[in-house]
C-alpha positions, 0 to 999 in steps of 0.5 A, a space after each residue: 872165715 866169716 860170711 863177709 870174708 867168703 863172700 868178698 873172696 867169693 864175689 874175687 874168685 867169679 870176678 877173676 874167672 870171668 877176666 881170665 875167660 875174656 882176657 884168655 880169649 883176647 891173648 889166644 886170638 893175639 897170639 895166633 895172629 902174632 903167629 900168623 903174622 911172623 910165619 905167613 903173612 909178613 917178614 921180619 923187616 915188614 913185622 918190626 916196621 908194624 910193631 915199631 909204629 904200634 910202640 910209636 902210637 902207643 906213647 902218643 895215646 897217654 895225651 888222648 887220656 891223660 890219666 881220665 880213665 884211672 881218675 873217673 874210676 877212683 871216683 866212680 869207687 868212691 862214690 858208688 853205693 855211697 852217693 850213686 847219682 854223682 856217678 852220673 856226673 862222674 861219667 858224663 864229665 870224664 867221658 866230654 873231656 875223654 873225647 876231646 883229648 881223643 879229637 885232638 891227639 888223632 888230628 895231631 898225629 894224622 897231620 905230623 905223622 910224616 915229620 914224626 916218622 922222618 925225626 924217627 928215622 924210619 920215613 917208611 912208617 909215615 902211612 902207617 902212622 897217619 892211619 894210626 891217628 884212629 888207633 890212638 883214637 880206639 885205645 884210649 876210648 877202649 882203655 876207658 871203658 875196660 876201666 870204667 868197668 872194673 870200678 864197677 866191679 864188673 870186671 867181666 865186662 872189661 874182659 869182654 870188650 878185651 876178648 871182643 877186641 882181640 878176635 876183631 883184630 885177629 879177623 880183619 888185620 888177616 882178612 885186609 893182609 889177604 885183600 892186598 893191603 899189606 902191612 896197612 892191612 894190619 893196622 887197619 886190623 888194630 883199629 877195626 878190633 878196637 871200634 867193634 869193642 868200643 861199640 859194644 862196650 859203649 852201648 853196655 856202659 850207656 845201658 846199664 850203668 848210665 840210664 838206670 842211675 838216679 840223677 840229683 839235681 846238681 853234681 857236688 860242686 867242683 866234682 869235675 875239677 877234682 876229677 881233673 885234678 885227680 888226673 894230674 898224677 895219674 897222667 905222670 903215671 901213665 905217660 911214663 908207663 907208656 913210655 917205659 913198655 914202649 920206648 925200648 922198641 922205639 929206641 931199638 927201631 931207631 938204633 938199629 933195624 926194624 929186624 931187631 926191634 921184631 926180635 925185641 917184640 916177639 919176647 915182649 908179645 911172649 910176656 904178654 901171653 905169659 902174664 895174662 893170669 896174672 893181669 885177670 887176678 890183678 883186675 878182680 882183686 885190686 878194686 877189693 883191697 883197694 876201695 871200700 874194704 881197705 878204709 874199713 876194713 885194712 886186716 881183710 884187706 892185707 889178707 886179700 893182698 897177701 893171697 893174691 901175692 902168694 898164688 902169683 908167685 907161686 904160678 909165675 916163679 917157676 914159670 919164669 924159670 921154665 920159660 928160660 929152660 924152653 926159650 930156644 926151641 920154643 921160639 924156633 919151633 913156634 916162630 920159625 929159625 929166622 927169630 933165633 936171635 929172640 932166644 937170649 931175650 925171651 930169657 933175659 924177659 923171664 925176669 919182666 914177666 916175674 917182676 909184672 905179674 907182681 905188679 899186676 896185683 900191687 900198683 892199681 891197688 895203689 891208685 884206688 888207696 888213694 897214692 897215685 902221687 907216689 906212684 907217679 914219683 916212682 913211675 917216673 923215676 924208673 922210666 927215666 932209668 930205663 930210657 938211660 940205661 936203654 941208650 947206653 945199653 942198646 948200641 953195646 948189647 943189642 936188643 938184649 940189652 934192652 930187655 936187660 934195661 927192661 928187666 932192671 927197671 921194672 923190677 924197682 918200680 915193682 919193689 917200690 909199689 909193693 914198699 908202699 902198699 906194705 906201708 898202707 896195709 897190715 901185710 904179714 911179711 913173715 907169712 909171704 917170705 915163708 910162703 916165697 921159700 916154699 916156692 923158691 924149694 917147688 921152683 928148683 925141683 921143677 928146674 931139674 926136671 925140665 933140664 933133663 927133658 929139655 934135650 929130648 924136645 925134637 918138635 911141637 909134641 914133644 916141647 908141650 909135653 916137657 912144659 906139661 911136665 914141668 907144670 905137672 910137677 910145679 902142680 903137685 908139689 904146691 899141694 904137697 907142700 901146703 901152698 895150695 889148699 885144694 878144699 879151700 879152692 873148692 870151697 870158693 869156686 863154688 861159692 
């Protein structure tokens, strides 16, 4: 390996350390107020209603970005190092028109958030609505910075302001449930956790990525139309994206119950706290093979591409496979016997989380390649599929077959991201089928195992010991079988 190789690696492996600290701060600090919320403070009805207008908002916030923050940061990628004051530029453009999508976008949804809650047959989350104009205000303004940050190659930043928002979230929707506000309470909790990481986040941008920046005295002419420009696929992108992670709640919420649509989220929130290794890799290594080192350099950077695959498939196809063997007494242990009816969905969501932990490493990489287009052809695609197959599905199958809809869908996006990325970059496909088998060899003996421990689990001591058993095994047998290089790992770690 040359000096630039491990350097680059080196510079990877801080980077994903670092986004997994803040990002395992954020999904711990989510996790225990999902637990909070559904065991002590709030019902199954009251938790689906939350959860149903969080889905509402979340599609509503793509016109409060519209693709700036994924355009800002290709050309803060492109220019920085090359040409460092337009970065200035690039910051102040996207940064005007980011808020006044913001102001307009939170206004709409504040004045139509009783119609929209009546179109949507669910009349009862018209407050929650019209106190969620802030939360779109706060994720876009977040979902900017966390971006921004990771064009700098300071990916420790955007875990931070993830970590910061998560714990903010978690201590003041439960402090506001406890004051007596309910489920407003915990809404008001979302927002507050997203102002106190925009704050900071803000004045860490303003601070030392702003001010010290040389200013030329003019930006290159038409820079803030291309970067407008730039933003037209990348919007198509993400309003689908937005409505592919959250139309199937929508849809379960309108079509059957908020119950139901609790069952759903609780697999979805599952899948989140499962794929946060996956997104730390993703965020660190994507700007690395997708930015400087691609256009000079494309044989390093399929090399970083392929180990990023490899090591997400090696720690997500057993976890998949695990997570449908402790599925049932996971979620009755954890979550309590009234979410039983989740059971078949977190296993049919084992597959969504396999299929995005490979994404999370796959379709930035593309945008920073400069194919955002191509994605969003597909993006879009798969989501009006996946909208499709949800309403077919849904009134047949329940909430299972939403997350079957899910699963199936998100797996061809996927598929297509990693065929183009291949086209883009010198991938040894041979290498990855080779590792993928040896993984596939690791997957079944760690399945027999946990099988035959699976029926001793009789509570919470017992059910961590089988998934320690199960990770214990995956563990040894991928240094046994080459997958692992324990000296290597060393080696970086403490470059």
């Amino acid at each position: 390996m040359s000096e630039e190789d491990g350097s680059i690696r080196a510079r990877v492996v801080r980077g994903a350390a670092a986004a997994f600290g803040g990002n395992f701060l954020f999904t711990a600090a989510n996790a225990l107020l999902i637990l909070l919320l559904t065991r002590e403070l709030l019902d199954p009805t009251r938790f689906g209603r939350l959860y149903f207008a969080i889905s509402v908002l979340g599609m509503v916030s793509i016109f409060a970005d519209l693709g700036l923050r994924k355009s800002a940061a290709h050309y803060i990628s492109e220019y920085d190092g090359r040409d460092p004051g337009q970065v200035r530029y690039v910051i102040r453009y996207s940064v005007t028109a980011l808020v006044v999508l913001v102001a307009v976008s939170s206004t709409l949804v504040a004045v139509f958030s009783g119609p929209l809650a009546r179109l949507l047959g669910e009349p009862a989350v018209a407050p929650l609505l019209a106190l969620g104009s802030l939360y779109v205000a706060g994720h876009a303004l977040q979902g900017y910075l966390s971006t921004v940050f990771q064009a700098f190659n300071r990916v420790e930043w955007s875990a931070t302001i993830n970590g910061i928002t998560g714990v903010a979230r978690l201590v003041l929707a439960v402090g506001f449930i406890l004051l007596g506000l309910d489920v407003l309470g915990a809404m008001l909790g979302y927002v507050g956790g997203f102002a106190v990481a925009v704050l900071v986040g803000g004045v860490v941008l303003y601070r030392r990525h702003y001010v010290p920046l040389e200013q030329p005295d003019s930006p290159e002419p038409g820079l803030g139309r291309r970067i407008l420009r730039y933003s037209v696929p990348l919007t198509v992108t993400e309003s689908t994206n937005a409505v592919d992670k959250r139309v199937d709640i929508v849809l379960i919420g309108t079509l059957l119950t908020p119950a139901a649509a609790s069952y759903y989220v609780l697999a979805k929130q599952i899948s989140s706290f499962s794929i946060m290794p996956a997104t730390s890799i993703g965020y660190s290594v994507t700007p690395a093979y997708g930015g400087k080192t691609a256009r000079e350099n494309p044989e390093k950077a399929a090399r970083l591409y392929e180990e990023a695959f490899r090591y997400v498939l090696m720690v997500y196809l057993p976890a998949a496979a695990g997570l449908i063997l402790v599925a049932g007494p996971t979620v009755e242990l954890v979550f309590g016997p009234e979410y039983s009816p989740a059971v078949p969905v977190v296993q049919v969501i084992s597959g969504y989380v396999l299929v995005r932990a490979i994404n999370k490493v796959t379709s930035d990489g593309l945008d920073y390649l400069g194919l955002a287009r191509e994605r969003a052809v597909l993006k879009t695609v798969t989501t009006f599929a996946n909208v499709v197959l949800n309403l077919l599905l849904i009134p047949i199958y329940g909430v299972v077959g939403a997350a079957v809809a899910t699963t199936a869908t998100f797996a061809t996006y996927t598929a297509g991201n990693v065929y183009q990325l291949h086209k883009e970059l010198p991938v040894d496909n041979t290498a990855l089928l080779r590792d993928g088998a040896v993984v596939a060899v690791v997957t079944a003996a760690m399945t027999v195992v946990v099988m035959l421990a699976v029926p001793y689990v009789s509570g919470p001591v017992t059910l961590a010991g089988v998934v320690l058993l199960g990770g214990g095994v995956t563990g040894t047998l991928s240094v046994v079988t080459g997958l692992v290089d324990v000296g290597r790992v060393r080696t970086m770690l403490g470059a």
